[in-house]
C-alpha positions as CSV (number, residue, x, y, z in Angstrom):
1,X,-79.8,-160.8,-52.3
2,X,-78.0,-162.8,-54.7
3,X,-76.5,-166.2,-55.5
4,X,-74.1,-168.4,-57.9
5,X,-75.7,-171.6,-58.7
6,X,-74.3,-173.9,-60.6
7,X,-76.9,-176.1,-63.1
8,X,-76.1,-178.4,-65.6
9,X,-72.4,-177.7,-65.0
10,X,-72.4,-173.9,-65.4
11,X,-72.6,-171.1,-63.1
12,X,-75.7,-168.6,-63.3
13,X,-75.8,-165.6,-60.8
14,X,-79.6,-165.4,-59.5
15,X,-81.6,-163.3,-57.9
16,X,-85.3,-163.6,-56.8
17,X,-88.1,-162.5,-59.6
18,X,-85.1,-163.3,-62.4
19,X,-86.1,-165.4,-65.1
20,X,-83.2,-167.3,-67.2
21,X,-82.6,-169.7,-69.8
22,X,-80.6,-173.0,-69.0
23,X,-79.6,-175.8,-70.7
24,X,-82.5,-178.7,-70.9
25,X,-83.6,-179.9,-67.4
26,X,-85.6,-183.0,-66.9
27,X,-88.9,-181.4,-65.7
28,X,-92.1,-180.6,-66.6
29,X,-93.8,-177.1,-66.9
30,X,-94.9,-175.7,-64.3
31,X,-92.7,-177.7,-61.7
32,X,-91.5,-176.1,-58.5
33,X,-87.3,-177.8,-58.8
34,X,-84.8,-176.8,-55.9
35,X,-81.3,-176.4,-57.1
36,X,-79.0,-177.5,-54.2
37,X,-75.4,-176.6,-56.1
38,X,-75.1,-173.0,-54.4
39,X,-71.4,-171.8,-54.7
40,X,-72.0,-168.2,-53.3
41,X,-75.0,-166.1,-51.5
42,X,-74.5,-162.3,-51.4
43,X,-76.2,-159.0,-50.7
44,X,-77.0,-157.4,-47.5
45,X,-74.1,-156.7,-46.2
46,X,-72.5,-160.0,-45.9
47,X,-71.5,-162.8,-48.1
48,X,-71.7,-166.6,-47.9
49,X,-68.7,-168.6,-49.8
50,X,-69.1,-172.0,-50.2
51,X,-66.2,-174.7,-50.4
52,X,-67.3,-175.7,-52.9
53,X,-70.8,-175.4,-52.2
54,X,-73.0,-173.0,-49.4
55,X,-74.2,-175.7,-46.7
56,X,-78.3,-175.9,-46.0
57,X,-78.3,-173.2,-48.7
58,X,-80.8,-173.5,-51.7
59,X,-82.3,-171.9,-54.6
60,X,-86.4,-172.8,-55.5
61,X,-87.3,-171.9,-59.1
62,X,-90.3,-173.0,-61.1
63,X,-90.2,-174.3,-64.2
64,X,-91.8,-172.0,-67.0
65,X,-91.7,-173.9,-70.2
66,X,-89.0,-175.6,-72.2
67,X,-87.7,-173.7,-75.7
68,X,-85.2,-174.0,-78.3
69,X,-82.5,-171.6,-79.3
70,X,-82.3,-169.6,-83.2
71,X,-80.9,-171.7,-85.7
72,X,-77.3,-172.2,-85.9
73,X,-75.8,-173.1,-89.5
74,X,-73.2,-175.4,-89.8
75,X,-71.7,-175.3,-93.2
76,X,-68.6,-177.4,-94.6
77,X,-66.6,-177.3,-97.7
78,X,-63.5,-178.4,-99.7
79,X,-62.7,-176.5,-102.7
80,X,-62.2,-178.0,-105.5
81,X,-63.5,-181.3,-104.5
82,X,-67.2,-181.2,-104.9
83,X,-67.6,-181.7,-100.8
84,X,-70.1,-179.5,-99.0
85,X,-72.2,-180.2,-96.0
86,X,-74.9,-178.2,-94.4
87,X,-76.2,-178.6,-91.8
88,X,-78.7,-176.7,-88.8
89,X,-78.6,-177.0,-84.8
90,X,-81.0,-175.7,-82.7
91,X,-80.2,-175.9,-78.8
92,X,-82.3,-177.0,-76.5
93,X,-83.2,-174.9,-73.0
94,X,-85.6,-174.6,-69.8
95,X,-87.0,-171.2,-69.2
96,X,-86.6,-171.0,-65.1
97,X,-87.9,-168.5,-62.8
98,X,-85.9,-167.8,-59.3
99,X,-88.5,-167.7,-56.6
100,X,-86.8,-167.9,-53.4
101,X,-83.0,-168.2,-51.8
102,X,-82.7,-169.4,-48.5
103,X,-79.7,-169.8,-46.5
């Protein structure tokens, strides 16, 4: 069984056991967190669509610890100017784990 959730404004396809990274969630580790937004259940043989969300349907995950992405390097430059800029970004995410989906 499977399911499209929507967190933090994007769309994640699930399924139990699965762990994911998503953008930063306001919860600590170790938190059990129910996600609500459930757009579509599939699997066995029939499929749930939701318009635009699956009623009395939910997703439980637990919260597994909270990490940051690589570096990203931002660099800007004019030639000829003496302008340059650098600069780094590193993104912010929630390590989840799917334990249940229930309809």
């Amino acid at each position: 069984m499977y399911a499209i959730v929507e967190i933090a404004g994007k769309q994640y396809k699930v399924q139990e056991n699965a762990k994911l990274y998503v953008p930063l969630l306001k919860a600590n580790e170790e938190d059990s967190i129910t996600l609500d937004n459930v757009l579509l259940i599939g699997g066995n043989g029939d499929t749930h669509i939701g318009a635009p969300v699956v009623e009395g349907a939910s997703v439980g995950a637990t919260v597994l610890g909270h990490v940051k992405a690589d570096k990203v390097i931002v660099f800007k430059k004019k030639r000829r100017k003496g302008y340059k800029v650098k600069n780094g970004h590193r993104q912010k995410y929630t390590q989840i784990r799917i334990d249940s989906i229930s309809v």
